[in-house]
C-alpha positions as CSV (number, residue, x, y, z in Angstrom):
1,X,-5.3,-3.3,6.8
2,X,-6.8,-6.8,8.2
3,X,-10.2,-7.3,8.0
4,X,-12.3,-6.5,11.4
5,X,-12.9,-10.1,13.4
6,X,-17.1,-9.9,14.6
7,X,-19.7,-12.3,16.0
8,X,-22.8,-12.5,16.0
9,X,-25.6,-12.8,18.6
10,X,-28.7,-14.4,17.6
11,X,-29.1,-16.6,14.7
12,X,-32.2,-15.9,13.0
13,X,-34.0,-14.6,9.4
14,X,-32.8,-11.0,9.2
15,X,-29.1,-12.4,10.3
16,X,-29.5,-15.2,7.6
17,X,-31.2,-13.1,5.0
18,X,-29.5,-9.5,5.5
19,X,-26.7,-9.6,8.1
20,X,-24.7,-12.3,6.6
21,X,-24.8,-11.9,2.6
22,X,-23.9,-8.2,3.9
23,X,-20.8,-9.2,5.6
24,X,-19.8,-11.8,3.1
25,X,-19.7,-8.9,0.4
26,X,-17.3,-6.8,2.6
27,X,-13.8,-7.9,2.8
28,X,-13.0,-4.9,6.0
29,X,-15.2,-7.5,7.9
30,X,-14.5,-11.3,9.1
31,X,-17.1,-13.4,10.8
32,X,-15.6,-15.4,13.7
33,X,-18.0,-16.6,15.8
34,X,-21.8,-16.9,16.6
35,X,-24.0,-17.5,19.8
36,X,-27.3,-18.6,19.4
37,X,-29.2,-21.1,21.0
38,X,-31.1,-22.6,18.1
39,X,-29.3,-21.1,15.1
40,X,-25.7,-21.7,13.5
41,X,-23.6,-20.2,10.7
42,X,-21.5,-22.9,9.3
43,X,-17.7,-22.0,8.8
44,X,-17.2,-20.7,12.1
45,X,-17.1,-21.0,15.7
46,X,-20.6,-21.3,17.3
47,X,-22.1,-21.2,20.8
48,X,-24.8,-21.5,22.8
49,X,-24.9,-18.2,24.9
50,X,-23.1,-15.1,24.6
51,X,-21.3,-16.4,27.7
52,X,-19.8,-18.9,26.4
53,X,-18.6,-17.7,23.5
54,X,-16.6,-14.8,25.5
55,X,-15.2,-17.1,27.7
56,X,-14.1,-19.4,24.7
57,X,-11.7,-16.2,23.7
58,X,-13.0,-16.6,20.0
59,X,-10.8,-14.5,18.4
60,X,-7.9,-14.1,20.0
């Protein structure tokens, strides 16, 4: 089965300290994208606002 694509809203300490070592030791998940307007995850696609990243079509 492919991994699940997510993103993430709001780049801050409990993404950076829990969310992301979490879904780096899964392989059933695959971060795409992230929208925050002071934080960023490097690797992947990251926006500003939620909106924009939805009307990008991340993932698709």
């Amino acid at each position: 089965m492919s991994p699940i694509h997510i993103s993430i809203v709001g780049v801050g300490k409990i993404v950076r300290d829990q969310h992301l070592p979490s879904i780096a030791k899964n392989s059933d998940y695959n971060l795409i994208a992230a929208a925050s307007r002071h934080g960023v995850v490097d690797g992947i696609d990251n926006f500003k606002s939620i909106e924009a990243m939805l009307g990008s079509g991340a993932g698709h």
